[in-house]
GUKE-100722 format. One record per atom (N, C-alpha, C): x, y, z. Coordinates in pm, whole numbers, padded with zeros to 5 digits, always signed. Layout:
// residues N
XYZ/...
// end
This chain:
// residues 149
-06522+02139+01444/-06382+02158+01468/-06318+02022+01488/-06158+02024+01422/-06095+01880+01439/-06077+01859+01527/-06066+01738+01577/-05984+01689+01741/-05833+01662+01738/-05794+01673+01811/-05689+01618+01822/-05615+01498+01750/-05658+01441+01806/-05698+01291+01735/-05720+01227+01649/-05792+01357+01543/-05801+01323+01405/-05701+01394+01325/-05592+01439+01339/-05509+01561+01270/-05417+01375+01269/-05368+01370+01137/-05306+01253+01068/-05161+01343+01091/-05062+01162+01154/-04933+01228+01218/-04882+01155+01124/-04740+01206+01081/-04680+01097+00982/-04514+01181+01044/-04440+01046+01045/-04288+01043+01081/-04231+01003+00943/-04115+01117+00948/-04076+01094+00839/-03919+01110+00891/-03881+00989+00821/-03697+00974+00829/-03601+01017+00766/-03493+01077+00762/-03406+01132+00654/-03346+01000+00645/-03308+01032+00496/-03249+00901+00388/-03120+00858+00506/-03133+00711+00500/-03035+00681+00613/-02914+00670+00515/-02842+00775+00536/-02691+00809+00455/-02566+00723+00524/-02514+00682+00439/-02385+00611+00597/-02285+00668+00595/-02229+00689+00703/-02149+00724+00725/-02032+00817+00690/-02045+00923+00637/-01929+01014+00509/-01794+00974+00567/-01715+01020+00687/-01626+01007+00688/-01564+00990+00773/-01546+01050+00903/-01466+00992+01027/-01347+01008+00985/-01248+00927+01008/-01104+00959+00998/-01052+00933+00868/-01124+00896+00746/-01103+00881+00626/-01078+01011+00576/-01138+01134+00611/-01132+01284+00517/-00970+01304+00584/-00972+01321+00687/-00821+01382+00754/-00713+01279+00683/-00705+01171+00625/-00648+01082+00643/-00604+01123+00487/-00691+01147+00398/-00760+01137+00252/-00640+01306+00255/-00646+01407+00312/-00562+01506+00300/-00418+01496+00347/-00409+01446+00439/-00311+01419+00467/-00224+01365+00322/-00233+01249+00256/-00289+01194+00116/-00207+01297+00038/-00266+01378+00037/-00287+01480-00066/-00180+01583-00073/-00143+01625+00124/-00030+01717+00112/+00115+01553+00119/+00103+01480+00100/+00247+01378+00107/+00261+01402+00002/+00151+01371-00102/+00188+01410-00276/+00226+01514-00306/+00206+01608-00270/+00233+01747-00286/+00401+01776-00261/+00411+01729-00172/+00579+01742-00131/+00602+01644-00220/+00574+01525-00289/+00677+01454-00369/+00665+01448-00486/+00564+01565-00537/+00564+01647-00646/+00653+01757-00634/+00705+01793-00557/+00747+01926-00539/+00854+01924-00514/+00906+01819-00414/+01038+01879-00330/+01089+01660-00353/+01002+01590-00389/+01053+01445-00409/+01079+01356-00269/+00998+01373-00217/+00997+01325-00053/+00860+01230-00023/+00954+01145-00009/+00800+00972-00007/+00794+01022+00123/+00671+00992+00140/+00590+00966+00298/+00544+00866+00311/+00565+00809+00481/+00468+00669+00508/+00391+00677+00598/+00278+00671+00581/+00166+00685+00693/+00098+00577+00746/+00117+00554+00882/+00109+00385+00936/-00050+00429+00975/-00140+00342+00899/-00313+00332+00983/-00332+00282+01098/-00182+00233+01137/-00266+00105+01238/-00239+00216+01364/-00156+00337+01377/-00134+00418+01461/-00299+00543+01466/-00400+00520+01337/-00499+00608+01358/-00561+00566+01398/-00667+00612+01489/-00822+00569+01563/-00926+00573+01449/-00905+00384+01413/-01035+00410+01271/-01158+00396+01363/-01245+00442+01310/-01389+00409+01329/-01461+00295+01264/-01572+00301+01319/-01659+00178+01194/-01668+00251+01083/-01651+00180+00933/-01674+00205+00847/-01494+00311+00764/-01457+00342+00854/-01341+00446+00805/-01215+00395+00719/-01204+00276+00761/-01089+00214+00661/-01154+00151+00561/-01287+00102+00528/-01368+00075+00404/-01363+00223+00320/-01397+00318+00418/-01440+00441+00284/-01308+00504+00235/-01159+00487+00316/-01062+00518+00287/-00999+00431+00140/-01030+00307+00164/-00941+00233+00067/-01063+00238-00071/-01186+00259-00019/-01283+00261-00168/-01231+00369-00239/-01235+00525-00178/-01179+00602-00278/-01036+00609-00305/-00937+00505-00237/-00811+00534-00309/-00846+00444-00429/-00918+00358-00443/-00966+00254-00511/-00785+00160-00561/-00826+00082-00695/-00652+00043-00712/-00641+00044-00869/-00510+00077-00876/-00416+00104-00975/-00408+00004-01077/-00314+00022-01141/-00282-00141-01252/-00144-00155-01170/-00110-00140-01074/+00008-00207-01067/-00017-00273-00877/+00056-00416-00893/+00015-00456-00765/+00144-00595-00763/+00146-00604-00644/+00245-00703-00602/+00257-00768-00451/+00326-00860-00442/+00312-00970-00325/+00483-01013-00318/+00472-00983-00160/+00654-01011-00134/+00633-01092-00025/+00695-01219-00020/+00695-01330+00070/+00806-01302+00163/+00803-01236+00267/+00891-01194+00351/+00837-01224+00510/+00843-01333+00557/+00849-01342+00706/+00631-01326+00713/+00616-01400+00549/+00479-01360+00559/+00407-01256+00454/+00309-01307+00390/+00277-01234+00280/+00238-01070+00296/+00302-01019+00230/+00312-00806+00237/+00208-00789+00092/+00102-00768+00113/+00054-00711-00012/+00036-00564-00082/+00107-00521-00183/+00122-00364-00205/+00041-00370-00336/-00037-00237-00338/-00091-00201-00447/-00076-00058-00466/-00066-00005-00617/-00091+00132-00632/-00195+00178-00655/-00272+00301-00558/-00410+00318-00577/-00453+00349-00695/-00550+00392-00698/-00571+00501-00852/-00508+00609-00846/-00433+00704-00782/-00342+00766-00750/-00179+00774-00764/-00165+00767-00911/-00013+00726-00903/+00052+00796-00796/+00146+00703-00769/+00253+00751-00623/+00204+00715-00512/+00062+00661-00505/-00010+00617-00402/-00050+00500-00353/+00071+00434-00302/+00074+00276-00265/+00013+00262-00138/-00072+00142-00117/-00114+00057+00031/-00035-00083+00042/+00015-00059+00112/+00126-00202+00181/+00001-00255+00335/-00024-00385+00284/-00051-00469+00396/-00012-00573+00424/+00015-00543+00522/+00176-00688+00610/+00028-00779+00681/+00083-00899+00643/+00056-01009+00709/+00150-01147+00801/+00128-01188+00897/+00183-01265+00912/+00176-01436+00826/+00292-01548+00852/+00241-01657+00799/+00143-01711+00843/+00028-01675+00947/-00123-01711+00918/-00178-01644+00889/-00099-01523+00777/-00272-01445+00711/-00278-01304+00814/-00250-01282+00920/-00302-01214+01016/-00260-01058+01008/-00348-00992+00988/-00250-00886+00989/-00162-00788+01027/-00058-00789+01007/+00049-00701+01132/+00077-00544+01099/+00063-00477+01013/+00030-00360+00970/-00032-00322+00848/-00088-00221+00838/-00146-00129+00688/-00078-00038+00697/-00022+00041+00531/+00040+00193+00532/+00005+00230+00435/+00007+00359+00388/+00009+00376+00254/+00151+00448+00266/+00169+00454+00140/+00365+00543+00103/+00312+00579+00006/+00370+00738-00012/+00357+00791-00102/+00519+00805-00163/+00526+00758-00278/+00642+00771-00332/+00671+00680-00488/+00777+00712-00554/+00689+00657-00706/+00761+00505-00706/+00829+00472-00612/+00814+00339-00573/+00802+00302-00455/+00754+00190-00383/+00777+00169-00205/+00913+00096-00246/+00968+00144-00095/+01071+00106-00044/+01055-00032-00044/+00985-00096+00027/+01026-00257+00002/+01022-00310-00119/+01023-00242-00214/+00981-00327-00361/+01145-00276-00425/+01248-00204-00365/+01387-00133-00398/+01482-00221-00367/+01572-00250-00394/+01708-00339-00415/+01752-00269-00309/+01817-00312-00219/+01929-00304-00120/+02050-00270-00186/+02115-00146-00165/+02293-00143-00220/+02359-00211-00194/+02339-00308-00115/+02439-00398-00028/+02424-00548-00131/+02232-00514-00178/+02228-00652-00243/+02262-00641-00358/+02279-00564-00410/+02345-00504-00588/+02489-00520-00578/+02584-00505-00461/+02686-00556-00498/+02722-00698-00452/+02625-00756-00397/+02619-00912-00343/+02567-00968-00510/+02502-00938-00570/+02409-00935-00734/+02553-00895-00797/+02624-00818-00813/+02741-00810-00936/+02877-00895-00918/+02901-00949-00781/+03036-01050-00746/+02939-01171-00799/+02824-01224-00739/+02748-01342-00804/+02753-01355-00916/+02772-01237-01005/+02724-01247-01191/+02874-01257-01251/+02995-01176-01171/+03125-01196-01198/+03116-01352-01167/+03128-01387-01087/+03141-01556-01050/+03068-01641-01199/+02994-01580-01217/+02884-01670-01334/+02949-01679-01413/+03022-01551-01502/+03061-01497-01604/+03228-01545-01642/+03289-01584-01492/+03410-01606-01499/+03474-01748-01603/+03548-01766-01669/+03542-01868-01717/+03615-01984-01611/+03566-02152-01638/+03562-02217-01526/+03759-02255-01529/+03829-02258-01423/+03951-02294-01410/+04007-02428-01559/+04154-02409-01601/+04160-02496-01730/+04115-02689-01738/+04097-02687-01588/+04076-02860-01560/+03976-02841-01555/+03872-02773-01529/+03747-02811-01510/+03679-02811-01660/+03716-02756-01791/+03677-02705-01854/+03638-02860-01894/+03480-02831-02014/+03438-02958-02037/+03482-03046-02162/+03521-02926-02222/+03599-02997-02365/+03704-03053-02363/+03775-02981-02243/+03925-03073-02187/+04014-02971-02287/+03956-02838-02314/+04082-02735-02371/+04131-02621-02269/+04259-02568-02276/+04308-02470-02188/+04252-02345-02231/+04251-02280-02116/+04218-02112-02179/+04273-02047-02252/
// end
């Protein structure tokens, strides 16, 4: 009869998987119903990350599967803002930095453009008196040929 002792023990580990999801799945639907309304009813949403409790690993697995788009851009405003559209049309990540780099928020917006990348109404008609001014012809003395209007 065996002993104890001789009965061969073997430990066996499950595949060390990392991490699925944490606040990336809730985050990832959330996602999903913003699009939904601006498929539907045309209503951008902005969802600030820096207000969620990420975990380790949760804002890596969030931004891997939004992965990125062909469209991307950089606005020098009080400090570089970097926006990209995910693979998700309508599905932009805006990350604000300060002028050392640092970062002062993440969002994503759902909407088929972000707002900071939109003209101001105020600056479109500051943009059409500027282009009248351009366009105007210059007073008869100033003119360079030395002819009247």
């Amino acid at each position: 009869m065996a002993e104890l002792a001789d009965i061969p023990i073997r430990i066996e580990q499950p595949d060390a998987e990392p991490r699925q999801f944490g606040n990336a799945l809730p985050i990832l639907h959330q996602i999903r119903h913003a699009l939904l309304r601006l498929a539907e009813q045309g209503e951008p949403t902005r969802i600030d990350l820096a207000a969620m409790p990420f975990g380790p690993g949760d804002e890596e697995r969030l931004m891997s599967t939004l992965g990125r788009g062909e469209v991307e851009a950089t606005v020098e405003a009080l400090g570089p803002t970097r926006i990209w559209e995910t693979r998700f049309p309508g599905v932009w990540v805006l990350d604000y930095a300060n002028v050392e780099g640092e970062r002062l928020a993440l969002q994503i917006e759902i909407d088929e453009v972000p707002q900071m990348l939109r003209t101001a109404t105020a600056d479109i008609a500051e943009a059409l008196a500027a282009l009248d001014t351009e366009l105007s012809p210059p007073p008869a003395a100033e003119r360079a040929d030395g002819t009247e209007p």
